[in-house]
C-alpha positions in Angstrom: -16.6 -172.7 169.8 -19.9 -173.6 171.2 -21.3 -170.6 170.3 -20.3 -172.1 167.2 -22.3 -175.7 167.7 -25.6 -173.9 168.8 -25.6 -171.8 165.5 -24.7 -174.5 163.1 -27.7 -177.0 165.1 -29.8 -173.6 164.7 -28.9 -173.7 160.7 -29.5 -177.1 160.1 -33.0 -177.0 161.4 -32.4 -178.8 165.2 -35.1 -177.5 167.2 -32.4 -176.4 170.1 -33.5 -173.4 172.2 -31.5 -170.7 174.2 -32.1 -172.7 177.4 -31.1 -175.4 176.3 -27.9 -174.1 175.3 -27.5 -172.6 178.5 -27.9 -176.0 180.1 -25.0 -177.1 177.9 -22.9 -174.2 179.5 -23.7 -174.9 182.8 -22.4 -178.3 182.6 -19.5 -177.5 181.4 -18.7 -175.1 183.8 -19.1 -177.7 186.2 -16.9 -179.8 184.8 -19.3 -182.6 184.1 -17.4 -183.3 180.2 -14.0 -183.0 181.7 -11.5 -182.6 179.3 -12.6 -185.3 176.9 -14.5 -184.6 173.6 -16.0 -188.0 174.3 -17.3 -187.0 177.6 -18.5 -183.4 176.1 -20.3 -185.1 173.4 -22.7 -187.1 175.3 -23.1 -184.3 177.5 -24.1 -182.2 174.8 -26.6 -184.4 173.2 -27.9 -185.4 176.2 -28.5 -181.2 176.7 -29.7 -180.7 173.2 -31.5 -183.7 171.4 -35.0 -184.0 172.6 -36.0 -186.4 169.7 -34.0 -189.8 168.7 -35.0 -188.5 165.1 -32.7 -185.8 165.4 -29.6 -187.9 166.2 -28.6 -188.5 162.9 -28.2 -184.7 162.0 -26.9 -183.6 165.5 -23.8 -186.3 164.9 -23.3 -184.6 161.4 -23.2 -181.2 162.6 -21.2 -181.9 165.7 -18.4 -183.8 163.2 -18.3 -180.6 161.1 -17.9 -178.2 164.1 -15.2 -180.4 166.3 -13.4 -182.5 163.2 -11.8 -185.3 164.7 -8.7 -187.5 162.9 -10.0 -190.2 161.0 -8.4 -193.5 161.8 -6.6 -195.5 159.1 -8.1 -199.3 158.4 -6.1 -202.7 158.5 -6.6 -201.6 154.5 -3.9 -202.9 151.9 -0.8 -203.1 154.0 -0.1 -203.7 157.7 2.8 -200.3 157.5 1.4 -196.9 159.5 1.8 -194.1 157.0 2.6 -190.7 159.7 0.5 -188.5 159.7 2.9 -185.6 159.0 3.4 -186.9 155.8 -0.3 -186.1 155.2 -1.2 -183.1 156.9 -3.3 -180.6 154.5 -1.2 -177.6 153.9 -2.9 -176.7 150.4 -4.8 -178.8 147.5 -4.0 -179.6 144.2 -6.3 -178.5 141.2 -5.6 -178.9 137.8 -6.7 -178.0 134.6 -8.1 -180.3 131.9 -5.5 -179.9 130.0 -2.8 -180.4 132.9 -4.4 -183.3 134.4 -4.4 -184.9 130.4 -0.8 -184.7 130.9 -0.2 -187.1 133.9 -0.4 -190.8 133.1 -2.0 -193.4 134.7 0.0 -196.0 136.2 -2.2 -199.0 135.4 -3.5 -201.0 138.0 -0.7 -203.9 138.4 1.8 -201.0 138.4 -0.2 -198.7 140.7 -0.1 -201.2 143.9 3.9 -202.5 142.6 5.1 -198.8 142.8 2.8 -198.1 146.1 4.4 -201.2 148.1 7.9 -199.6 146.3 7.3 -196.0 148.0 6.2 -197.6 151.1 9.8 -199.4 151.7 12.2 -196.3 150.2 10.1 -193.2 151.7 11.7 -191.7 154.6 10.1 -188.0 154.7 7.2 -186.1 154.3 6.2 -184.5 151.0 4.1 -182.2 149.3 3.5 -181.0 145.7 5.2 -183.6 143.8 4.6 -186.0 141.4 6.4 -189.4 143.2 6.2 -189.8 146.7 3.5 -190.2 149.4 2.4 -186.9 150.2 -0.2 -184.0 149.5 -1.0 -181.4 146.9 0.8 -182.9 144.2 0.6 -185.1 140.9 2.0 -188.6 142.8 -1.1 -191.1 142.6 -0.2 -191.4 146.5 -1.6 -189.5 149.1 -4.1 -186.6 149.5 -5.8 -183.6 148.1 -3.7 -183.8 144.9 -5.1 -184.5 141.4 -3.8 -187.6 139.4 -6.3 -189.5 136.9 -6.2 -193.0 138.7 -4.2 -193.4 142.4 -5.0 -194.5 146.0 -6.3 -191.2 148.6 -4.7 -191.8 151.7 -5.4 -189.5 154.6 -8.2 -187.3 152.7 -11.2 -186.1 154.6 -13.9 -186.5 152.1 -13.9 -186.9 148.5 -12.7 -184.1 145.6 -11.8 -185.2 142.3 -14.2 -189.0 142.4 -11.0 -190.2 140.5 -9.6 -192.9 143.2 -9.3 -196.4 142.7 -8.9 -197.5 146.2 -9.0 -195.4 149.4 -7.0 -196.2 152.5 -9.5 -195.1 155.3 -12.3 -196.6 157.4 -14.9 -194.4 155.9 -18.1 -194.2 158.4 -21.6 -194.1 156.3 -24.8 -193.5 157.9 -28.3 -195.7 157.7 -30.9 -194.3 155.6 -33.9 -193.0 157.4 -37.0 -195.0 157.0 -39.3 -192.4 158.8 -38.8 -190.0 155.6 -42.0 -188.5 154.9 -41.8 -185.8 152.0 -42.1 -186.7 148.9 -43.0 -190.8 149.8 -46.4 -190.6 149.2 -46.2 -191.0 145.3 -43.7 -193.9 145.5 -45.9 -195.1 147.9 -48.5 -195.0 145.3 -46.2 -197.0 142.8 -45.1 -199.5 144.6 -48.6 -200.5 145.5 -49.3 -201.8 141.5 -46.4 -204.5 142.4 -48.7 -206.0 145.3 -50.3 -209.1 144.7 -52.7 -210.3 147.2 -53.2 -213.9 148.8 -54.8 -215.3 151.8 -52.3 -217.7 154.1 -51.7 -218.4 157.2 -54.1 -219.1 160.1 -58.2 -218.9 159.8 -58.5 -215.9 162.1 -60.6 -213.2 160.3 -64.3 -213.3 160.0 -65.7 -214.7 156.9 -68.7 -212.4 156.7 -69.9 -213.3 153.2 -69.2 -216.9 153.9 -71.3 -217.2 157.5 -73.8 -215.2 156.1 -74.3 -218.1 153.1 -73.7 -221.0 155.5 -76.0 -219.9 158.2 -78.6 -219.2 155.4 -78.1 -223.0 153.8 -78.0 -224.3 157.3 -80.7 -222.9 159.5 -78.5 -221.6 162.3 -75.5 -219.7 162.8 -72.6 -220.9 161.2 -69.6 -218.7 161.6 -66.6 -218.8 159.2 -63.5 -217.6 159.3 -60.4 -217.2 156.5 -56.7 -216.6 156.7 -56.2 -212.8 156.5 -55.4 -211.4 153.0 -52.1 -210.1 152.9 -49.4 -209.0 150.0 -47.6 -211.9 148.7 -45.1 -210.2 147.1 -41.3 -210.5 148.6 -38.7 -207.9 148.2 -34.9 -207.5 148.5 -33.5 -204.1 148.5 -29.7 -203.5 147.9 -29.1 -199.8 148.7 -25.2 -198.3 147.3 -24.2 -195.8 150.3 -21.5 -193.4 150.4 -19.3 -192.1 148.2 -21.5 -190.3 145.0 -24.4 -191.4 146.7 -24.0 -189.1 149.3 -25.7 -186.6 146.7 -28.7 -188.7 146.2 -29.6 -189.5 149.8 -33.0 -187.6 150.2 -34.1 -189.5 146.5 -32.6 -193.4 148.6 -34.3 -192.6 151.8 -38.0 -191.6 150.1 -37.4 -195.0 148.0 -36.4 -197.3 151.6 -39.5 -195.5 153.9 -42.3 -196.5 151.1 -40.9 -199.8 150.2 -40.8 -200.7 153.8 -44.4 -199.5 154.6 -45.4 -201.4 151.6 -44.3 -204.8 151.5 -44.6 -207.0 154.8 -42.0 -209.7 153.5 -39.0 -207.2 153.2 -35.6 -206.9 153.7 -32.5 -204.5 153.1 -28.9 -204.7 152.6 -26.0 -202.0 152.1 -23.0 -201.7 149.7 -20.9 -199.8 148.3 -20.8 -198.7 144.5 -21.3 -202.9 143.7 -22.2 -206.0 145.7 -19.2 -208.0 146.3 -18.8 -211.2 148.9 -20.3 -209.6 151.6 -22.9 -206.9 152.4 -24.6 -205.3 155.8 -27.6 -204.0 157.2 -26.1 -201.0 159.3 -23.8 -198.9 158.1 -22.2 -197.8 161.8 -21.4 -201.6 162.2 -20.7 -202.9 158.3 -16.6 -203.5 160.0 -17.8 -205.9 162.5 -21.4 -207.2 161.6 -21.0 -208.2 157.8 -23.1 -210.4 155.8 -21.6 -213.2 153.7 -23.4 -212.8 150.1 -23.2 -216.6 149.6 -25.9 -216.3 152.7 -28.2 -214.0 151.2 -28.6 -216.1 148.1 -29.0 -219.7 150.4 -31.1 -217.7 152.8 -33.7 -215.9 150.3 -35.6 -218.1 147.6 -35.8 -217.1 144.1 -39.5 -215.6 144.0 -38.5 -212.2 145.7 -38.1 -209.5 143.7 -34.5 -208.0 144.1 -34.0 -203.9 143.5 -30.3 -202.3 143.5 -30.5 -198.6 144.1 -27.1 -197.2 143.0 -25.8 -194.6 140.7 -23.7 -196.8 139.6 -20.8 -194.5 138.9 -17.1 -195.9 139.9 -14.1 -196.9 138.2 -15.0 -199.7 135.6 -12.2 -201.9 137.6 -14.8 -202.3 140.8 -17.0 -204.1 138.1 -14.3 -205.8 136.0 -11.3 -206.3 137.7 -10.2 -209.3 140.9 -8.9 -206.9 143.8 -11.2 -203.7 141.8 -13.2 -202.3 144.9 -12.1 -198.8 146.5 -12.2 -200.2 149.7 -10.7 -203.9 150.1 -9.2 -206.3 148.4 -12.2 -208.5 146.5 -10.8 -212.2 145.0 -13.8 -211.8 142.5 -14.7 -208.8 140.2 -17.9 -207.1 141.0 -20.0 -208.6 137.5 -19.1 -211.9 139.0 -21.4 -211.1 142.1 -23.7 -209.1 140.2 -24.4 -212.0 138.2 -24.8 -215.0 140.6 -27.7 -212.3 142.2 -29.3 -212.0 139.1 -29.4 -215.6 138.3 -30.8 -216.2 141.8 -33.2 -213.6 141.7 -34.7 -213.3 137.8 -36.8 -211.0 138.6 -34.1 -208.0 139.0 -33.9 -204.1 138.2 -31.5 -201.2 139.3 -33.0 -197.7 140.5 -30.6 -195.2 139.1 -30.8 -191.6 140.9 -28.4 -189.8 137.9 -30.8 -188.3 135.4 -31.0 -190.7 132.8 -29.6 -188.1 130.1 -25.9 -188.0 132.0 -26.1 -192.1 131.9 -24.0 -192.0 128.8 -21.1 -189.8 130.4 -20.1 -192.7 133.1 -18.6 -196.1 131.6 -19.7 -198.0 134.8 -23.5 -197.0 134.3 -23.5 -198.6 130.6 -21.4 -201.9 132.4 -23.8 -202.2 134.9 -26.7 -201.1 132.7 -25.5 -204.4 130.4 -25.1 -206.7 133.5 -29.2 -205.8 134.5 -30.1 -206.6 130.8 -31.2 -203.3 130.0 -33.3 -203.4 133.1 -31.7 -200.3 135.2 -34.4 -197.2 135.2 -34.1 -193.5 136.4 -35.3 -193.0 139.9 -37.8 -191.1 139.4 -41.6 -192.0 139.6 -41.7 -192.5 135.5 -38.8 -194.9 136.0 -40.1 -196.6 139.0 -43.4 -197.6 137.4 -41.5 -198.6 134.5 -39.2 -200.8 136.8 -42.4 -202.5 138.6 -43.6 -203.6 135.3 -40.5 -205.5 134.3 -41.2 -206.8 138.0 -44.3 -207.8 137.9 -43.6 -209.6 134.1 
């Protein structure tokens, strides 16, 4: 098994050497991690992380090697599901034509029959169409296939068919020290600057003393505010879920914008803004932001930029109670349009090639909601998008 964890750090590009490794062994011969995976953790990124950089991936790969049980949230309804009734023994896949077959519950029916299971279910299940269990057709449980349900107890996503998932999922922050490929947003982003000279009288004036000494016979030093970028930028960035594909194309997009612009700030959501929103992911359950305090807090002159591909079910946008995660008393458009209102100047960064933008129903609502301004995230669609900025 830790053979295991030095090979998969190896194959995902963590500069961890042999003696390093061997460092990691020697502690735990002497017992240093005791019996806790916890304890052995810390010991083994104290052993073999050299560079905070590297956290981020070391965490990932650890997680894959030593999978713990995810925890359930305080979710939809106080009642602990067992986890026996979950437990992956096989997955469901249908075909097309199978999955056509199996209706859809409809939203007010879907959470009526839930609470209904909850109270009558005594037993586990598997492979059935009804109760709370896995590897079936019931819209209850996990690693089944159904065409609209709530995933309970699913490590990860399969089928991007759920309407509301019953977990505490744990994103990641996007990394602002991405280099590769940021130069030529870098480059972009530059034609929305707009420069203007504020704030103190501390930078010398050269042209200025040079005229003022000339008109006045002795040295006459001047000095002017320094010239800095005016422009002000909020940047709402969609994590987890689909995103999880478009990271790399996210994090290139966050590391220029932030070198770019000195008035800047970030937030984190997930597939649309609701009531509240955060700026780190490993704390968004305990360290939320109030949406109401983002648009009392931030005047109406910064320029606000969603990056999201947008795709979810259509009730996250439409429908009181929609979001996959909690239970939202107004439907996403309804935050989505006090942000636009409060910041006019508005457009929506797109990762999914803009030739699949017709397959989703969710990109054409949210493309409607921006008023036709959502472009494709690439640097053709970003210039295009700094333009309808800078109007």
């Amino acid at each position: 098994m830790f053979l295991n964890l030095f090979t998969a750090l190896r194959d995902a590009k963590l500069p961890v050497s042999l003696r390093e490794f061997l460092t990691l062994l020697e502690g735990v011969e002497a017992d240093i991690a005791g019996m806790r995976v916890d304890d052995f953790y810390h010991l083994a990124r104290t052993c073999l992380v050299k560079d905070e950089r590297h956290l981020d991936r070391f965490d990932q790969v650890f997680g894959q090697v030593f999978k713990g049980i995810e925890t359930l949230s305080q979710g939809l309804e106080p009642t602990a599901i067992p986890e026996d009734w979950l437990r992956k023994l096989a997955e469901k896949h249908l075909t097309e034509a199978e999955r056509a077959e199996i209706a859809a519950l409809g939203w007010d029916k879907l959470f009526e029959t839930l609470k209904q299971r909850l109270a009558e279910q005594k037993g586990r299940h598997q492979g059935g169409s009804k109760w709370i269990g896995t590897a079936g057709t019931s819209p209850f449980g996990a690693y089944g296939d159904n065409p609209e349900g709530v995933r309970i107890g699913q490590e990860g996503n399969r089928n991007f068919r759920a309407v509301k998932v019953w977990d505490q999922r744990v994103f990641r922050d996007f990394d602002d020290r991405r280099e590769l490929g940021v130069r030529n947003m870098r480059l972009a982003l530059r034609k929305l600057r707009r420069f203007a000279r504020t704030g103190a009288a501390d930078e010398l004036d050269l042209d200025g003393t040079i005229r003022a000494t000339a008109d006045h016979g002795y040295l006459d030093v001047r000095l002017r505010p320094e010239r800095r970028n005016a422009v002000k930028v909020l940047l709402f960035l969609d994590v987890g879920g689909s995103m999880d594909w478009h990271i790399g194309q996210a994090e290139e997009l966050f590391s220029a914008a932030r070198a770019e612009f000195k008035h800047f700030e970030h937030f984190y959501f997930h597939n649309c803004p609701y009531e509240r929103v955060w700026r780190e992911n490993h704390r968004r359950h305990d360290q939320m932001i109030a949406t109401w305090d983002v648009l009392r807090t931030y005047p109406s002159d910064y320029r606000c930029v969603f990056v999201g591909d947008a795709a979810m079910s259509p009730h996250e946008i439409v429908q009181p109670g929609g979001s996959v995660e909690h239970w939202n008393e107004e439907a996403g458009h309804v935050w989505m349009g006090r942000l636009i209102e409060r910041f006019p100047a508005s457009v929506w960064l797109n990762p999914v090639p803009l030739t699949q933008w017709g397959y989703t129903h969710s990109i054409g609502l949210i493309g409607k909601l921006m008023g036709g301004r959502m472009f494709p995230l690439t640097l053709d669609g970003l210039e295009r998008a700094i333009r309808a900025l800078a109007r």
